[in-house]
C-alpha positions as CSV (number, residue, x, y, z in Angstrom):
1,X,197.8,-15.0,79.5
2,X,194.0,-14.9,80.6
3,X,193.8,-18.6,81.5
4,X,191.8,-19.7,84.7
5,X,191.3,-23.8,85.5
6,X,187.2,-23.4,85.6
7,X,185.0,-26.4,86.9
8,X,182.4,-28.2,84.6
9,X,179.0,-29.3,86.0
10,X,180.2,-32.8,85.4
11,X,183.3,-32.1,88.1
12,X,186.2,-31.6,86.1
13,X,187.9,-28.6,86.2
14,X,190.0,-27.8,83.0
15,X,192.2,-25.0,81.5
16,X,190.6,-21.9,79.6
17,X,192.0,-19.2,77.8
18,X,190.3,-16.5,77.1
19,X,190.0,-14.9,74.1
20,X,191.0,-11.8,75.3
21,X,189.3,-9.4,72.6
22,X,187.5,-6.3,74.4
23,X,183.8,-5.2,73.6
24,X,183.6,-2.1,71.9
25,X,181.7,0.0,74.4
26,X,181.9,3.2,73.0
27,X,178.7,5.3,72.8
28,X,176.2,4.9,70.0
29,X,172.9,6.6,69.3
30,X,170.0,4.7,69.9
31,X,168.6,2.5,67.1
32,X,165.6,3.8,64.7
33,X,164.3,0.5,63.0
34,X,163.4,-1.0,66.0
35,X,162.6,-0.1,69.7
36,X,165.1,-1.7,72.6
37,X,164.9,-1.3,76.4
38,X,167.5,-3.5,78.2
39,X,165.8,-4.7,81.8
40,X,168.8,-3.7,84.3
41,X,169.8,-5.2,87.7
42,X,170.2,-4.0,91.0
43,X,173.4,-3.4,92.7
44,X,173.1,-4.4,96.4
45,X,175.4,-2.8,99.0
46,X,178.3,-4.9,99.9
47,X,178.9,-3.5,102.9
48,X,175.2,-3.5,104.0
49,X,173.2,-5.8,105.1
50,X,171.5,-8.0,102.6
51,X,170.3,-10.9,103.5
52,X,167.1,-12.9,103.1
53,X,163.7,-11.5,103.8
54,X,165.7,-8.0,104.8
55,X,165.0,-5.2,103.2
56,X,166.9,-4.5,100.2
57,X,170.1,-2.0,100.6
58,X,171.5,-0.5,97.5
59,X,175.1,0.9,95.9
60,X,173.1,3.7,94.7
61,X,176.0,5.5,92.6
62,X,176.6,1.8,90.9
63,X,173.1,1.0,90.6
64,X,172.2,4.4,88.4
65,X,176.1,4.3,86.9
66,X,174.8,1.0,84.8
67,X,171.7,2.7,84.0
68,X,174.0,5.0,82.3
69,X,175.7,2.5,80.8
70,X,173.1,1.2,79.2
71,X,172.2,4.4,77.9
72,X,175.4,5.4,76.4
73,X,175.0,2.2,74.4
74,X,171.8,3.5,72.6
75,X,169.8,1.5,74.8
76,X,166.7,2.3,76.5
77,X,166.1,1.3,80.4
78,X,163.4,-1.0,81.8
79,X,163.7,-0.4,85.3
80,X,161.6,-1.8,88.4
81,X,161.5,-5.1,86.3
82,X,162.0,-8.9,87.3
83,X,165.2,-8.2,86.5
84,X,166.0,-5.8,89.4
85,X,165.0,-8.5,91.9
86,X,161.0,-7.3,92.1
87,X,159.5,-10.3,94.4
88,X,162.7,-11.9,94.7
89,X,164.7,-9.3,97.1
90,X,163.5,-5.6,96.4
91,X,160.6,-4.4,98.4
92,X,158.7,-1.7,97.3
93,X,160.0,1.0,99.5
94,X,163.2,0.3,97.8
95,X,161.7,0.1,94.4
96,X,159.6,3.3,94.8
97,X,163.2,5.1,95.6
98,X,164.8,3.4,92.4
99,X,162.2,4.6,90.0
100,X,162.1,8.6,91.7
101,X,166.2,8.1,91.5
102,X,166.0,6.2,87.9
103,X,162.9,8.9,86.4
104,X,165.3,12.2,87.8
105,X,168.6,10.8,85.6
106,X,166.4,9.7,82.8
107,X,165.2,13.6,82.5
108,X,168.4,15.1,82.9
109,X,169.3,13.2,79.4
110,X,166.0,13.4,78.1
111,X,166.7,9.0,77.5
112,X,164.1,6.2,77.4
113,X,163.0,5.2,80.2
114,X,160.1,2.5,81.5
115,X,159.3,1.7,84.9
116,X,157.3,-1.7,86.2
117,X,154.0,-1.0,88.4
118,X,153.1,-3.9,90.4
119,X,151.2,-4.8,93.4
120,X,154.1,-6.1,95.6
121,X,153.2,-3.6,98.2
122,X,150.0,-6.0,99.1
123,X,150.1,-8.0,102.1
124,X,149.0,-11.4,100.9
125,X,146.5,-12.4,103.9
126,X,144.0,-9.3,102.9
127,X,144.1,-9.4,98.8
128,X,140.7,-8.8,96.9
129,X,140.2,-7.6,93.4
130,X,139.6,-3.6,94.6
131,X,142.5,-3.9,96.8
132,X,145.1,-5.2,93.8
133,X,143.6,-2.4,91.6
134,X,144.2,0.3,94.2
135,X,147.8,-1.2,95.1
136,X,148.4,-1.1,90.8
137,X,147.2,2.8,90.9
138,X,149.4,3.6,94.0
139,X,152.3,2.2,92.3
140,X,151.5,3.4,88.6
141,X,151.1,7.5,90.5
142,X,155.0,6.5,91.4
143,X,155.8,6.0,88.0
144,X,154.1,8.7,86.5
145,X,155.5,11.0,89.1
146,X,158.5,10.2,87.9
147,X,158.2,10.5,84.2
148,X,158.7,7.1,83.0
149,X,156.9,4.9,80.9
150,X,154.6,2.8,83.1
151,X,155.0,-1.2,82.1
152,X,151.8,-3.1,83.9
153,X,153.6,-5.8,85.0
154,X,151.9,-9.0,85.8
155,X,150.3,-9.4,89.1
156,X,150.9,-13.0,91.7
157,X,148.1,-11.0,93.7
158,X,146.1,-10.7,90.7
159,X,146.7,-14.0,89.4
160,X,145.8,-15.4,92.7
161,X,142.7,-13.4,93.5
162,X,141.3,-13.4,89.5
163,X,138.2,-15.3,89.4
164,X,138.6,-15.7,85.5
165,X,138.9,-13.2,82.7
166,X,136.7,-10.6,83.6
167,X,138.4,-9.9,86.5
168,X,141.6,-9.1,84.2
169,X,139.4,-6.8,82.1
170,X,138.0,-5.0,84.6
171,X,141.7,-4.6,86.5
172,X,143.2,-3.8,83.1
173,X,140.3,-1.6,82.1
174,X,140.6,0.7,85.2
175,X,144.1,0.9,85.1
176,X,143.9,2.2,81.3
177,X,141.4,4.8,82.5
178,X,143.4,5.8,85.0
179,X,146.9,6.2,83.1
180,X,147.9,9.5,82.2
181,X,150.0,8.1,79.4
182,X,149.9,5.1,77.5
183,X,151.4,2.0,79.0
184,X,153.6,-1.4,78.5
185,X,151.6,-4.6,79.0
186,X,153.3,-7.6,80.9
187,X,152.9,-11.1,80.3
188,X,155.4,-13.1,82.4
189,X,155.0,-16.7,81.7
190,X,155.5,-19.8,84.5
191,X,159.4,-20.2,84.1
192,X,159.8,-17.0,85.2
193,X,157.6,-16.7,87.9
194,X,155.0,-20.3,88.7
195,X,152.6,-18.1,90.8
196,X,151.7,-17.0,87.6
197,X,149.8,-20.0,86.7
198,X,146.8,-19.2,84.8
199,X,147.4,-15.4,83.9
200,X,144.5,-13.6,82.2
201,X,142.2,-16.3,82.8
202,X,143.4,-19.3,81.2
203,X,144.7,-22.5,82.1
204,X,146.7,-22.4,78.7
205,X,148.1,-19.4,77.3
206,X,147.9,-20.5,73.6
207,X,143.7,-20.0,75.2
208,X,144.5,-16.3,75.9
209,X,146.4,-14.7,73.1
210,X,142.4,-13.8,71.3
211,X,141.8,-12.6,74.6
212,X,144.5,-10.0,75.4
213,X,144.5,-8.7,71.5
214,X,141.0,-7.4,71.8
215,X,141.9,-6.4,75.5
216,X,144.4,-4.1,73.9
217,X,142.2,-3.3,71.1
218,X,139.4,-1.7,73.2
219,X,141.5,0.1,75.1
220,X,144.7,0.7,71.8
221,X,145.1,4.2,72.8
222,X,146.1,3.9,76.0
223,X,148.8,0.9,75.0
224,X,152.0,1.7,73.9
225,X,152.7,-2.3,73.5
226,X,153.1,-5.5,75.4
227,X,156.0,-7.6,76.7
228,X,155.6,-10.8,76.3
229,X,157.7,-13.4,77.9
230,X,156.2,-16.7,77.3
231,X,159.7,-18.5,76.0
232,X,157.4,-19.6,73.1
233,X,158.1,-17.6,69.7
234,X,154.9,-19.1,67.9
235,X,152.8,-17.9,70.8
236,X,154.6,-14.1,70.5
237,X,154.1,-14.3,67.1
238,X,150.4,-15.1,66.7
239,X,149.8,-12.1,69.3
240,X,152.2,-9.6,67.0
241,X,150.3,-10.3,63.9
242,X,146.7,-9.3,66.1
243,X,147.8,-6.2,67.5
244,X,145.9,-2.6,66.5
245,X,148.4,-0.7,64.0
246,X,150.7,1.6,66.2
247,X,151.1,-1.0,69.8
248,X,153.9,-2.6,69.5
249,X,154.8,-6.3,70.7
250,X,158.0,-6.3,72.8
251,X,159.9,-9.4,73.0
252,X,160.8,-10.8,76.3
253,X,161.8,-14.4,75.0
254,X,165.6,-14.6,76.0
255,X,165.7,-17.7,73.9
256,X,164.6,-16.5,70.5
257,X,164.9,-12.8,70.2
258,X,167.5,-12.9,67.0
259,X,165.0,-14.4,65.2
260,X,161.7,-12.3,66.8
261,X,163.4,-8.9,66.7
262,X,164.0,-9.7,63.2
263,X,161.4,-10.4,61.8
264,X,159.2,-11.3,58.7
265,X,157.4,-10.4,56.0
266,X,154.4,-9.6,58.4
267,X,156.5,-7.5,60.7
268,X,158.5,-7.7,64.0
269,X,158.9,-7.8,67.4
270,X,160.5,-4.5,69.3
271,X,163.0,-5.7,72.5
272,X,162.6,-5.3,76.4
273,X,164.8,-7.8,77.4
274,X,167.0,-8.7,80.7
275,X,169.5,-10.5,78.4
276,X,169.8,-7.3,76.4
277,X,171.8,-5.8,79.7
278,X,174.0,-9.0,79.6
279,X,175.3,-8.4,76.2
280,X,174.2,-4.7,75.5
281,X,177.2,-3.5,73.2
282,X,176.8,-6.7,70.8
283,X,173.1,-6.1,70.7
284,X,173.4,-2.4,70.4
285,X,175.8,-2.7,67.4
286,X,173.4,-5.3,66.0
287,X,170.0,-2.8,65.9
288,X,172.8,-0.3,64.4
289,X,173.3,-2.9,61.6
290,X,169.8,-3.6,61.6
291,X,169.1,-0.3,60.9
292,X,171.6,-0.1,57.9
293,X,169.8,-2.9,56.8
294,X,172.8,-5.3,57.2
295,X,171.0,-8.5,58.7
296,X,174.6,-10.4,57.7
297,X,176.4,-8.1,60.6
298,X,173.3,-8.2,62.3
299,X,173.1,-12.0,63.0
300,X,176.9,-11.9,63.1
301,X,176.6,-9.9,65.9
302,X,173.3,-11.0,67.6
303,X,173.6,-15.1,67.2
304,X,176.7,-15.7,69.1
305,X,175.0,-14.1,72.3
306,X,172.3,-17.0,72.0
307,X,174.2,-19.5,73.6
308,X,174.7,-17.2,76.7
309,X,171.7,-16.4,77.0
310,X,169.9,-20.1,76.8
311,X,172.4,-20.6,79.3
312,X,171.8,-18.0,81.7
313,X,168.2,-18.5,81.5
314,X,168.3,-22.2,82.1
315,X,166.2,-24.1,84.6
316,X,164.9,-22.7,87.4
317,X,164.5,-19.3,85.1
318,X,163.9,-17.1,87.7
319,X,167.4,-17.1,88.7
320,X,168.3,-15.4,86.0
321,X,169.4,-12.6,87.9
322,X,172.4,-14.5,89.2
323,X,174.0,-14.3,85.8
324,X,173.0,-11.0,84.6
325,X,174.8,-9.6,88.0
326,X,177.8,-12.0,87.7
327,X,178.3,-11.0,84.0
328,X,178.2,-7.0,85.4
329,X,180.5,-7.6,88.1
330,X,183.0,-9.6,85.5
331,X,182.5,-6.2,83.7
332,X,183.4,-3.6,86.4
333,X,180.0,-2.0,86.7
334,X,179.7,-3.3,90.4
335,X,182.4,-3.5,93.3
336,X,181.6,-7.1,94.2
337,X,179.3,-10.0,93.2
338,X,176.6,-9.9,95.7
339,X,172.6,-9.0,95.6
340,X,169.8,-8.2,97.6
341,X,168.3,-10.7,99.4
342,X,171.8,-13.7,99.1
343,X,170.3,-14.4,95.4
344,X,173.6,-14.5,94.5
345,X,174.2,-17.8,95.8
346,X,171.7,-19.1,93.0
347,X,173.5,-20.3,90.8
348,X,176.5,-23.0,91.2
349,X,180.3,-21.9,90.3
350,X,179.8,-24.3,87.0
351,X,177.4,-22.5,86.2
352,X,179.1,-19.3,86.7
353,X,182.2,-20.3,85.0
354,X,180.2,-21.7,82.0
355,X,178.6,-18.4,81.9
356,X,182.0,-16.9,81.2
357,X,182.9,-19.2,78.6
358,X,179.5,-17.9,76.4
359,X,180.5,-14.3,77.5
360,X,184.1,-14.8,75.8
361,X,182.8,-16.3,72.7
362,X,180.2,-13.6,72.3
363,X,181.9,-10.9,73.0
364,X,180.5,-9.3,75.5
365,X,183.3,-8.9,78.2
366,X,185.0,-5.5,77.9
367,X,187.5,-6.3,79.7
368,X,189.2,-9.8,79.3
369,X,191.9,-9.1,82.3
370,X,189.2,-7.5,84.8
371,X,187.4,-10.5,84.0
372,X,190.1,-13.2,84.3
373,X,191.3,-11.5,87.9
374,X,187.7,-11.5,89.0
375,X,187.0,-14.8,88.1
376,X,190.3,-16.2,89.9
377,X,189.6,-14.2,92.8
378,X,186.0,-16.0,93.4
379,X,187.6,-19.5,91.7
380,X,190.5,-19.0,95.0
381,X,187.9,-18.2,97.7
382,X,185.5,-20.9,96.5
383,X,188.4,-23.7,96.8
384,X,189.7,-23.8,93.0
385,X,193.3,-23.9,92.9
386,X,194.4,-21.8,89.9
């Protein structure tokens, strides 16, 4: 029986049985109603050296084998994200390596894939407005090269440099010049990253949303859509509804993306979401019901993953990527649970073990008795007798 003695943040450590009902993880087509990247993780090397402020060392055969995984579940790949440790672990020597590695497997498939440009390179002492806009090109030649989608992610150099919006519109405005294809906006709100305090100008973002939509409509041909990741649906929604016909809003609210993703009356919100690699056969079977036009199986499917990932993207949100690697190592995508840069030691072991519970009841671990033996393995080393 799959039963483990798992601590609560409270102290007490209790009995659970799990449920012991696999995911279905066999291959499905990728959905036609509705667009879907899932933001994957990096797997660090185990046996490498990874610790904070190093540079990052990767399992390169596990790291591209989830890719694949992700793929195979109709999904398509936002790589070079947040998610995959960018400012938090992954230098850009690294990342540059992942997206050549990531682009080549992407062609050999012909599958979706979308790549973030940033400015990480920068050292922060010597930062101006000319020097973030050449470090965005530099990186956005990288992605091209590679054949991705480019997603503009947003800037801490920018933000910090940025004397108010015009400084955003004439970044943004070069960079859409300069793309040889169109591109993924990025709006990445303060619980996932605080040094973006004041992004496009404004204090408030509620100030900005006027601002970005006619951003994107004088320049609509060169944007294929916008993430936005805000953790505020109204906010998403009042952008959606300004848009030019034909750029799409991508959701990036792991809180409310049932709800977003389906939509209204007025339309809907498309997905590029790190929880979407989390629980990626449940949501993957949920666009398929989607696209049936079953929204009964489709919230059957979707809703029970909510509560995992509220969980997982709990205060301090940026460590996030502490439970999306947990949740892949539970599932046998990685050899052991570790990361680049120690991040793995993020998140507490109630955390951890509440984050299994939510996996169980939503479904999303594909293998109950991998899970269980993992789990008691780190429950034994941490000092929880089973």
């Amino acid at each position: 029986m799959n039963t483990l003695r798992l601590p609560s943040p409270d102290g007490a450590v209790a009995p659970y049985t799990l449920t012991g009902v696999p995911a279905d993880t066999s291959p499905l087509p990728p959905a036609h109603s509705r667009v879907a990247f899932a933001a994957a993780h990096v797997v660090a090397d185990p046996s490498a050296p990874n610790a904070p402020g190093a540079p990052a060392r990767l399992d390169w055969e596990a790291t591209l084998a989830f890719r694949h995984h992700l793929w195979n579940q109709g999904l398509g790949v936002a790589d070079a994200m947040d998610t995959a440790q960018r400012g938090m672990g992954l230098d850009w020597e690294t990342t540059a390596e992942l997206i050549r590695r990531s682009g080549a497997e992407a062609a050999a498939r012909g599958a979706a894939l979308a790549c973030g440009v940033g400015t990480d390179q920068l050292a922060s002492s010597d930062v101006d407005l000319e020097s973030v806009i050449t470090a965005y090109g530099e990186q956005l030649d990288v992605v091209q090269g590679a054949g991705a989608t480019p997603v503009l992610m947003a800037s801490r150099a920018l933000a910090a440099v940025a004397g108010g919006p015009g400084d955003y519109a004439k970044a943004y405005g070069r960079l859409l010049q300069r793309a040889e294809r169109p591109v993924i906006l990025h709006w990445l709100g303060t619980a996932f990253d605080p040094a973006l305090a004041g992004y496009w100008g404004f204090a408030d973002p509620a100030e900005a949303i006027e601002p970005v939509a006619a951003l994107i409509a004088e320049h609509a041909d060169a944007v294929e859509g916008i993430k936005v990741s805000l953790l505020d649906a109204a906010l998403e929604i009042r952008l959606r509804r300004l848009l030019p016909e034909g750029v799409r809003l991508y959701t990036g609210d792991d809180f409310d993306y049932p709800d977003l993703v389906l939509g209204d009356e007025h339309g809907h919100s498309h997905a590029l979401l790190g929880i979407f690699a989390a629980i990626a056969p449940a949501a993957a079977r949920a666009l398929a019901a989607l696209d049936e036009g079953d929204t009964d199986r489709y919230r059957a499917l979707m809703d029970p993953t909510v509560p995992l990932a509220r969980h997982l993207f709990a205060a301090p949100t940026f460590y996030y990527k502490t439970g999306i690697t947990f949740l892949a190592w539970l599932n046998g995508h990685q050899k052991g649970f570790h990361m680049v840069g120690g991040l793995h030691s993020a998140r507490d072991l109630p955390h951890l073990a509440q984050a299994l519970r939510l996996a169980d009841a939503a479904g999303v671990l594909s293998d109950p008795d991998l899970a269980t033996a993992r789990m008691r393995s780190l429950l034994q080393v941490s000092g929880v007798d089973q």
